[in-house]
C-alpha positions in Angstrom: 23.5 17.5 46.7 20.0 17.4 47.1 19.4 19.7 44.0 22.2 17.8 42.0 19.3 15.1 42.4 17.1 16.1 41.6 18.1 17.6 38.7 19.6 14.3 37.8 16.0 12.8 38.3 14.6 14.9 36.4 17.0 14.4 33.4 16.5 10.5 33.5 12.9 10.9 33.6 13.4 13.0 30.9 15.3 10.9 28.7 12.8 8.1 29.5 9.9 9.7 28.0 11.6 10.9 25.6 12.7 7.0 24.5 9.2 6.0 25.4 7.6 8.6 22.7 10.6 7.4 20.2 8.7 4.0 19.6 5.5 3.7 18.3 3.0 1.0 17.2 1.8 0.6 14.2 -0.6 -1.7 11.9 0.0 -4.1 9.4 -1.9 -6.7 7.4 -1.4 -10.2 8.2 -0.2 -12.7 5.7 -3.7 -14.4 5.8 -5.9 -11.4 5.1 -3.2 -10.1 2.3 -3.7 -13.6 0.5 -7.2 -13.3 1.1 -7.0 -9.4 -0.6 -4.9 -11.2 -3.4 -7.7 -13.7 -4.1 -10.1 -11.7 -3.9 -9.0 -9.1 -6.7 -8.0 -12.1 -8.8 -11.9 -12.9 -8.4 -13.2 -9.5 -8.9 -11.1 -9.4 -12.8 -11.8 -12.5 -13.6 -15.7 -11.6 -13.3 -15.3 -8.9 -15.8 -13.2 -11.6 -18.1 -9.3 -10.1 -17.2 -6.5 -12.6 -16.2 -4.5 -10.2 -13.6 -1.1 -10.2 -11.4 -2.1 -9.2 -8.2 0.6 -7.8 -5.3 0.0 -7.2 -1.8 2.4 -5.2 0.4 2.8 -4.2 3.7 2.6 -0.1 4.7 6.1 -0.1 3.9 6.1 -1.5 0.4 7.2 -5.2 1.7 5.7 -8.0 0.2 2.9 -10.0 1.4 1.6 -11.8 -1.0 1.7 -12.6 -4.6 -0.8 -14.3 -6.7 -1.0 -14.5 -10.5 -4.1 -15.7 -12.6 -4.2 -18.3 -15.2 -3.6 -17.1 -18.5 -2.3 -13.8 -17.3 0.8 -12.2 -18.7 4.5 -12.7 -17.5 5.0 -8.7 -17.5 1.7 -8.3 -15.1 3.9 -9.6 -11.8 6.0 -6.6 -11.7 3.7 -4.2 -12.7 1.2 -5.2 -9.8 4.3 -5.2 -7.7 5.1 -2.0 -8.7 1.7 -0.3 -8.1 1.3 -1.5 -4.9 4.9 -0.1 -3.8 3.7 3.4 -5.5 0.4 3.6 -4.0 1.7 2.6 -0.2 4.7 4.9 -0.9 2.8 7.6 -1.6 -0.3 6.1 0.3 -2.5 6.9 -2.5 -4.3 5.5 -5.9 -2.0 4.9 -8.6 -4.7 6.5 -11.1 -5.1 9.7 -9.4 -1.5 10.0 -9.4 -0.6 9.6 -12.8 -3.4 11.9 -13.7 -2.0 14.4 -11.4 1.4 14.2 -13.2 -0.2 14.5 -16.4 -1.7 18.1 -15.8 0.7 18.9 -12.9 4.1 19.7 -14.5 5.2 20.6 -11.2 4.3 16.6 -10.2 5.5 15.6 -13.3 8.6 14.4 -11.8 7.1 11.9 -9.6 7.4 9.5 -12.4 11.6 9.4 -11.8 11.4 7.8 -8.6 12.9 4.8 -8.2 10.3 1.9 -7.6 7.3 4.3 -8.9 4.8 2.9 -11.7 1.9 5.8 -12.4 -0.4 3.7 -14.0 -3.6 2.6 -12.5 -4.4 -0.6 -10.8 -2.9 0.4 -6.9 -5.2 0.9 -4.7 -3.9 1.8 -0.6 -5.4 -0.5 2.4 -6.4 1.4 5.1 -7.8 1.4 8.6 -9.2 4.6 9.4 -6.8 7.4 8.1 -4.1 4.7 8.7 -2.7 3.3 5.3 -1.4 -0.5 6.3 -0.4 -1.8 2.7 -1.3 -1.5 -0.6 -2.9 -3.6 -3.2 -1.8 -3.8 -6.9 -3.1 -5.0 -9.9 -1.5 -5.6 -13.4 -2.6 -7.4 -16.8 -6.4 -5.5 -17.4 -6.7 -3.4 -20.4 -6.8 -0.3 -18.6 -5.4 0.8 -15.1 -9.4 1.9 -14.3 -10.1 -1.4 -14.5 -6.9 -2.8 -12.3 -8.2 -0.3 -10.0 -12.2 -1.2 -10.3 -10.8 -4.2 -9.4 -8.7 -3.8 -6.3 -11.5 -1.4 -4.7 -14.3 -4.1 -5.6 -11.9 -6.6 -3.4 -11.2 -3.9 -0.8 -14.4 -3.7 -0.3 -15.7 -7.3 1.1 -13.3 -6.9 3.7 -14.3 -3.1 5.3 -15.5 -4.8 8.5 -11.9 -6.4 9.3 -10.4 -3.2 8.0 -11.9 -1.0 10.7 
């Protein structure tokens, strides 16, 4: 009996590790700093004269926050929305993806996912190696310059993003 036990012990302590590694914490952006992401890349095209979409999602492509500049085009919402699903998806910039598939034929492919938009202007939000959203931008003339602008926003918030 007194092995039977402990073996059974041992099993249920066991098992509860095992649950306890099975769940896991992880980071997201609040709806505040996301707007505050949005409004800030809104500000950072409109200096260079571009009326932008911009969308911020959560790590898992989720939607945070929406905002869309005066004078900027009805097609610009879903392509920032789209960037910013690709680029937390894949939990990398838009632009260096769509070159990739441009030279990669091997990569090529990327481009039938459902959801994925290789053009430039998604930019991931991380803290430390963690990527906890994504920022997208649609509506400048390029993708460089969707992206110009989402890293120039990115950037006034590094100390909350640490």
């Amino acid at each position: 009996m007194h092995k039977l036990a402990t073996v059974a012990l041992g099993f249920a302590l066991s098992t509860g590790l095992a649950h306890a590694q099975a769940i896991r914490s992880e980071r997201t952006l609040t709806l505040e700093l996301a707007n505050q992401i949005a409004a800030a890349s809104i500000a950072a095209c409109n200096a260079k004269g571009v009326a932008v979409s911009v969308t911020v999602v959560d790590r898992t492509g989720g939607i945070r926050a929406v905002q869309r500049a005066d004078n900027a085009g009805p097609h610009t919402l879903e392509a920032s929305r789209l960037k910013a699903f690709t680029s937390a998806s894949a939990r990398s910039n838009t632009l260096a993806m769509m070159e990739t598939a441009q030279k990669n034929p091997g990569a090529a492919n990327v481009v039938h996912i459902p959801g994925f938009l290789l053009l430039g202007g998604g930019v991931p939000v991380r803290v430390g190696n963690d990527v906890v959203g994504a920022v997208g931008i649609g509506g400048a003339p390029s993708g460089a310059i969707d992206e110009q602008c989402a890293i120039t926003a990115l950037e006034q918030f590094k100390d909350q993003l640490k």
